[in-house]
N, C-alpha and C positions, 0 to 999 in steps of 0.2 A: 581543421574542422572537417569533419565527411558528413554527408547526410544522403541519405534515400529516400527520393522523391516520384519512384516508380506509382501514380496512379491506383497500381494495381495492387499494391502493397496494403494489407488491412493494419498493418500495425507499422508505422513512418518512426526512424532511429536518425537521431542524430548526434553526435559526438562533439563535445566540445573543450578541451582541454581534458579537466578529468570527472566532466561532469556527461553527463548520455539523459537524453531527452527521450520517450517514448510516446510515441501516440496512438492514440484508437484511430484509425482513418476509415471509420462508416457513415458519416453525420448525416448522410440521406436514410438511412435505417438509427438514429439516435446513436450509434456508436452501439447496437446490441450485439450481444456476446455467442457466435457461430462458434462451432468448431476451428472453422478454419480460423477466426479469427485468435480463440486460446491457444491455439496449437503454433501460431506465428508469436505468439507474446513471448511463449515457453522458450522460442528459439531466439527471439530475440535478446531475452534477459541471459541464457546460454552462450550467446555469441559474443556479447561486449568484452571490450581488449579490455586486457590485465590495468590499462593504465585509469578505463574509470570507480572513484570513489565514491557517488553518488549516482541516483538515476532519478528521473524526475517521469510520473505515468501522468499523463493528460487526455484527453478527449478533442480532437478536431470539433468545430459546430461548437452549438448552444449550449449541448448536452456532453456531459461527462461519461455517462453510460445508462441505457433505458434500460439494461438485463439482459435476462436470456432470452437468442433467438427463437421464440414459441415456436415459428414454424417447422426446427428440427424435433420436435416433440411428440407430432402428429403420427409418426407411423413407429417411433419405437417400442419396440418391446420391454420387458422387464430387465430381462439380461442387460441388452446395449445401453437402458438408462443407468446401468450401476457402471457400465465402463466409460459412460458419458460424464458421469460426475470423477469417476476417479479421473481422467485428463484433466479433469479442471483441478482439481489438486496436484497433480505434479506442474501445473503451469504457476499454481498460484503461491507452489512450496515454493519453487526459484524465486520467489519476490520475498516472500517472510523469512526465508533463512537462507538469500543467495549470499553474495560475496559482499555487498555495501547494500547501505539502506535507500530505503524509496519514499521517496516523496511523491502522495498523488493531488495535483491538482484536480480541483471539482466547483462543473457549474450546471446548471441547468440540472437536469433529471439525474440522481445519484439512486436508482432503483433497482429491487432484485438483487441481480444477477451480477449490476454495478455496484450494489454496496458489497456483496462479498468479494469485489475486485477489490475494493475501496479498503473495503478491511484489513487486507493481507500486507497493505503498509504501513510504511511505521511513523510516518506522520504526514496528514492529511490538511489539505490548506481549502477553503470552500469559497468562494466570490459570494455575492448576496442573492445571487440569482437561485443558489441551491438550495435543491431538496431531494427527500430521502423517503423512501417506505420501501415497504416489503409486503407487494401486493400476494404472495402466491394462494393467500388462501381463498381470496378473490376470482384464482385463475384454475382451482381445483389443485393444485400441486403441490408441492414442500419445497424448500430450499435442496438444492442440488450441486453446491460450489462451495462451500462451507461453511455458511454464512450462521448456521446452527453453531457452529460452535464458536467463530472468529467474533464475529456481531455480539455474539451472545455476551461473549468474555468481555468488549468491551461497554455494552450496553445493559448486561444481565440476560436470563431467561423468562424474564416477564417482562420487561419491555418488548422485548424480541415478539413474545405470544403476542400482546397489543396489537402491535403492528400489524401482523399476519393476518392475526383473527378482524380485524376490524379496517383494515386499509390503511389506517391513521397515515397520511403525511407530515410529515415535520420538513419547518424551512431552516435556514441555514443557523440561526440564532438556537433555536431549540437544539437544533443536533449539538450545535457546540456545546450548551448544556447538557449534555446527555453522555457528551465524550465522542459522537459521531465523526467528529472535526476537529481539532486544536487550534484552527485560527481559519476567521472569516476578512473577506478583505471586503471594499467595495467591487461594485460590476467591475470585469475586466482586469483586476489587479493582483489576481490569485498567483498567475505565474510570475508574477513582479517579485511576489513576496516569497514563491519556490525556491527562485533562483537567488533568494536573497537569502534564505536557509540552507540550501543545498551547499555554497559558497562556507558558511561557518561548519557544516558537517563534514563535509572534504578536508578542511584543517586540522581534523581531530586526528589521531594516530591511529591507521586502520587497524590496528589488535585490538583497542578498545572500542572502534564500533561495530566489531567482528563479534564480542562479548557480548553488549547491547542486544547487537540482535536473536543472538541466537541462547542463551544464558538465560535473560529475564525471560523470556516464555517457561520455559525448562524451573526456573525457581518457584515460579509461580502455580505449577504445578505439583511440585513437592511440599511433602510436610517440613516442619521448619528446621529438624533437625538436618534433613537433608538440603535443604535449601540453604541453610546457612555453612556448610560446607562446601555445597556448590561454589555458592558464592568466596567462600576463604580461596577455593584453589582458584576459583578464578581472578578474584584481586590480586597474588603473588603472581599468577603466570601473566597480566596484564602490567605489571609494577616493575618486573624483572627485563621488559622489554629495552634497549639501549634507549628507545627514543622517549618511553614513560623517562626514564632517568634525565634524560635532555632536559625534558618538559617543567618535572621535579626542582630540578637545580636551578632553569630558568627563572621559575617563581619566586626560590630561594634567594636569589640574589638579586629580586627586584626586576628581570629584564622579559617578568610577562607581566600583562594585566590581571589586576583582582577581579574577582565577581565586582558588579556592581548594577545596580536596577538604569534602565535602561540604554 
């Protein structure tokens, strides 16, 4: 196991087998989103050895992530707020299409700035304590981290206005319904149940959650002629891999488990 416990660190990594832990480490400011802090995510998810399969994003504190730091907002200009948003999409590209998927734990304030962090993975776990809105039109602003379009696709374009226009908070049950979450635990038990996901997604054969992540966006963008092509080349180049064939013949001869409810 290695871990980094420098104080000074805004974003704390820890390694453990083939699992990598990520954390927000600002909880005296809610864990909100500086520069310095995306700019250390970016490198952190850049840096993890070839041997992890999964990464789990978390929040030090109550709070998962309160947003973006307002106070870098005060003196920019027009130009630098458009190269401020592009970093946060290269930080937040290495999470939606790095090398393995991400798991983000969430509790306390999932707002702004945090849900478009929150968005950018590929399955979200929320304790009971969360909740979620997208104050900007509140704070005169617009989304600036892509939340217009990640939110959106997972929420739609009119929920997403609701929210904006109107402050609307939603707590952790609404979001589940809404698609903001895929599983709500009680207080304290979200990263219980990370690591108890992260654990089944490490098992899977990295060519096929290599496809997952980066494929379904890409289909779901195309029309379906194209999309269902995608998808053909992509089932034979995922099928053809020695260890899908393992996997295949395992089930074939009875020495994997079936689906079964739960």
């Amino acid at each position: 196991m290695t871990q980094n416990t420098n104080p000074e660190i805004l974003v704390k990594v820890q390694v453990e087998d083939d699992i990598a832990t990520l954390t927000l480490n600002r909880p005296e400011k809610r864990n909100a989103l500086s520069l310095r802090v995306v700019e250390q995510l970016r490198q952190a998810f850049e840096n993890l050895p070839d041997t992890v399969r999964v990464a789990i994003l978390a929040g030090e504190g109550v709070h998962f992530c309160a947003g973006l730091d307002l106070s870098e907002l005060s003196e920019t200009t027009t130009a630098e707020g458009v190269q401020h948003s592009f970093k946060w999409y290269e930080a937040f590209s290495k999470i939606q299409f790095g090398r393995f998927p991400v798991i983000c734990v969430m509790q306390g304030a999932v707002v702004g700035g945090g849900l478009e962090l929150a968005s950018a993975a590929h399955v979200r776990v929320a304790d009971d304590t969360t909740y979620f809105g997208l104050p900007e039109g509140q704070r005169g602003i617009f989304l600036g981290g892509g939340g217009s379009v990640r939110v959106s696709k997972l929420i739609g374009f009119s929920r997403v206005t609701e929210m904006m226009l109107t402050g609307h908070v939603l707590d952790a049950k609404e979001g589940l319904a809404i698609n903001l979450t895929h599983y709500v635990t009680p207080q304290g038990q979200a990263m219980e149940k990370a690591r108890e996901l992260a654990r089944k997604i490490a098992g899977n054969a990295p060519l096929s959650n290599f496809a997952i992540m980066n494929a379904l966006p890409l289909i779901a963008e195309q029309p379906m002629s194209h999309g269902l092509f995608t998808e053909a080349l992509m089932a034979s180049i995922t099928q053809g891999a020695p260890e899908a064939k393992e996997r295949v013949n395992a089930f074939l001869e009875k020495r994997a488990a079936k689906v079964s409810l739960g």
